[in-house]
N, C-alpha and C positions, 0 to 999 in steps of 0.2 A: 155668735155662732162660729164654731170652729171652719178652719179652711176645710174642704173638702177637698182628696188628694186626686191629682187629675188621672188616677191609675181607676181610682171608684168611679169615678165619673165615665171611664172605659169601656168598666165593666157594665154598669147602667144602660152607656147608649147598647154596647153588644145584645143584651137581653134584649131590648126595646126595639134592637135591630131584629132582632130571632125572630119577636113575635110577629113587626111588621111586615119581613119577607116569606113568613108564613102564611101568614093574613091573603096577603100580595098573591102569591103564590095559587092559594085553594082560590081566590075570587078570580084570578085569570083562567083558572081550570076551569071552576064551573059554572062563575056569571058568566064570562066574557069568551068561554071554549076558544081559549088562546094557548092547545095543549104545550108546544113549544117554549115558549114564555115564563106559563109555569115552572114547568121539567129546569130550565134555564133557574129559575128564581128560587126554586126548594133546594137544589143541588146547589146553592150559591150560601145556602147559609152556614156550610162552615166555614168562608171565609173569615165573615167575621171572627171565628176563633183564630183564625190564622191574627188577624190585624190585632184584637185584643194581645195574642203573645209578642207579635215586632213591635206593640205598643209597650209592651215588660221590660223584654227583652233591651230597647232603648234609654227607659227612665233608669235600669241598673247602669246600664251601659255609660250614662252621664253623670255615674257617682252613688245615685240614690242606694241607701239601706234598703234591704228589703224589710218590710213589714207584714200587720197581718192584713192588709191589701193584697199585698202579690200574694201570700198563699193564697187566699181566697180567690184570686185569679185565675192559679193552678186550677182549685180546686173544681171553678166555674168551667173550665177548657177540659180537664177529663171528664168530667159527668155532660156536658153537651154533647164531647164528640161518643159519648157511651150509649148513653142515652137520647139524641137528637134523632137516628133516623126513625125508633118508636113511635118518639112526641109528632113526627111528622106524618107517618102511618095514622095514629091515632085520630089527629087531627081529620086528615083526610078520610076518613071513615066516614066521624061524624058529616061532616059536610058533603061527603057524596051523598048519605043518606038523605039528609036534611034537603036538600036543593038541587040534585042531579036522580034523583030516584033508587040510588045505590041502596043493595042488601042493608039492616042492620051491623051495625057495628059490634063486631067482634066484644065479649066479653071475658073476661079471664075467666076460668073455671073458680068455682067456687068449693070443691071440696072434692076428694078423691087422690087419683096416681098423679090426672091431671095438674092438678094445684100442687101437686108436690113439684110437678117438672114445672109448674109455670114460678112460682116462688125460686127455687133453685137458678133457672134462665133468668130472671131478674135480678137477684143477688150476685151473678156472674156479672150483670153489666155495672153493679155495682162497685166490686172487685175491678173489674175493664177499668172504671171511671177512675178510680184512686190509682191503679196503677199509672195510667195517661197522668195524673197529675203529680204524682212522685215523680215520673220521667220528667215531666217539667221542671219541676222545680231541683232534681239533679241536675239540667242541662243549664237553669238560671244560678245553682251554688258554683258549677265545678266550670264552667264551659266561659257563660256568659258573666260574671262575677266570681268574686270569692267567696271561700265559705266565711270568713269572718263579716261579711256584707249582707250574708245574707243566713245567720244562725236562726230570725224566726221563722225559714222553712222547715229546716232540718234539726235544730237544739230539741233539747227537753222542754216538750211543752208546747212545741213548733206544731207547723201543721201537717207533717208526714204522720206523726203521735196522733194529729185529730182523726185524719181519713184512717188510719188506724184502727180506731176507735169507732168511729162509724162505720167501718165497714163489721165488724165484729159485733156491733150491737145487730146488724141489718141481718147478720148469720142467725143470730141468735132469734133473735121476733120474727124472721122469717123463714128461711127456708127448714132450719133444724125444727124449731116449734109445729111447721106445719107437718115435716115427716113423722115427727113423735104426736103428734095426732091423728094422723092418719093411720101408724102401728096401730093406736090403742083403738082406733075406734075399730081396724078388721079384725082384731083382737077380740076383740066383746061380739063380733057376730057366729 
């Protein structure tokens, strides 16, 4: 079995953290109506992206090449901070409903102007997230290492090219696909 790099390991606990301060979080809300607690423990989870980046941040700092670890890192830290306070709305939806008697949980529109705005706002945090993590991983080339330390951020092939590439694929399967169906279908009426 290969070493596993203690940057992936990082990243692992961060996630596992995410879920458990979420967890955490919705069961002090509404088993335990311990509102304060909560509010404290949902708003505490982007720390962890903070600690995941001083945890980068350090391993460049004592030498290490960057790899496709640290992008992935990047890439982990702008899409949570893009997308985290959704996941945590979401969440809480569910479980108000479920166990506090809260309304149904919101559903995304499924076709029309609506879905065209809701696809578009989603592809925007999508855009958000890649940006957050380009900005990262300029501040880990240029700031906190060198670029020749760290070309699998930024080189050909790197992971600024990926988020790139995923975000342009997310243009394309989502928000354009859904406007260009939605033309044609008020089209044909």
């Amino acid at each position: 079995m290969a070493d596993i790099s203690p940057l992936a390991i990082a990243i692992i606990v961060c996630e596992i953290g995410f879920w458990v301060m979420l967890a955490a979080g919705l069961a002090a809300r509404y088993l335990l109506r311990w509102r304060r607690t909560s509010v404290v423990l949902l708003v505490g989870t982007p720390l962890l992206d903070l600690a995941l980046l001083a945890f980068t941040v350090a391993d460049l700092r004592g030498g290490g090449e960057a790899t496709t670890v640290h992008g992935l890192g990047a890439a982990y830290l702008g899409f949570s901070v893009a997308f985290g306070h959704s996941l945590v709305r979401w969440a809480d939806q569910r479980v108000a409903h479920r166990f506090a008697g809260g309304p149904p949980p919101v559903k995304p529109p499924r076709r029309g102007p609506e879905k065209v705005r809701y696809e578009w706002r989603e592809w925007g945090k999508c855009l958000a997230g890649a940006a957050i993590a380009c900005a990262a991983m300029a501040l880990l080339s240029f700031v906190v290492a060198s670029p020749a330390q760290t070309e699998a951020l930024w080189g050909v092939g790197g992971w600024m090219m990926r988020l790139g590439v995923v975000t342009g694929i997310w243009l394309v399967a989502g928000p354009l696909w859904t406007t260009l169906a939605n033309v044609r279908i008020r089209g044909l009426r």
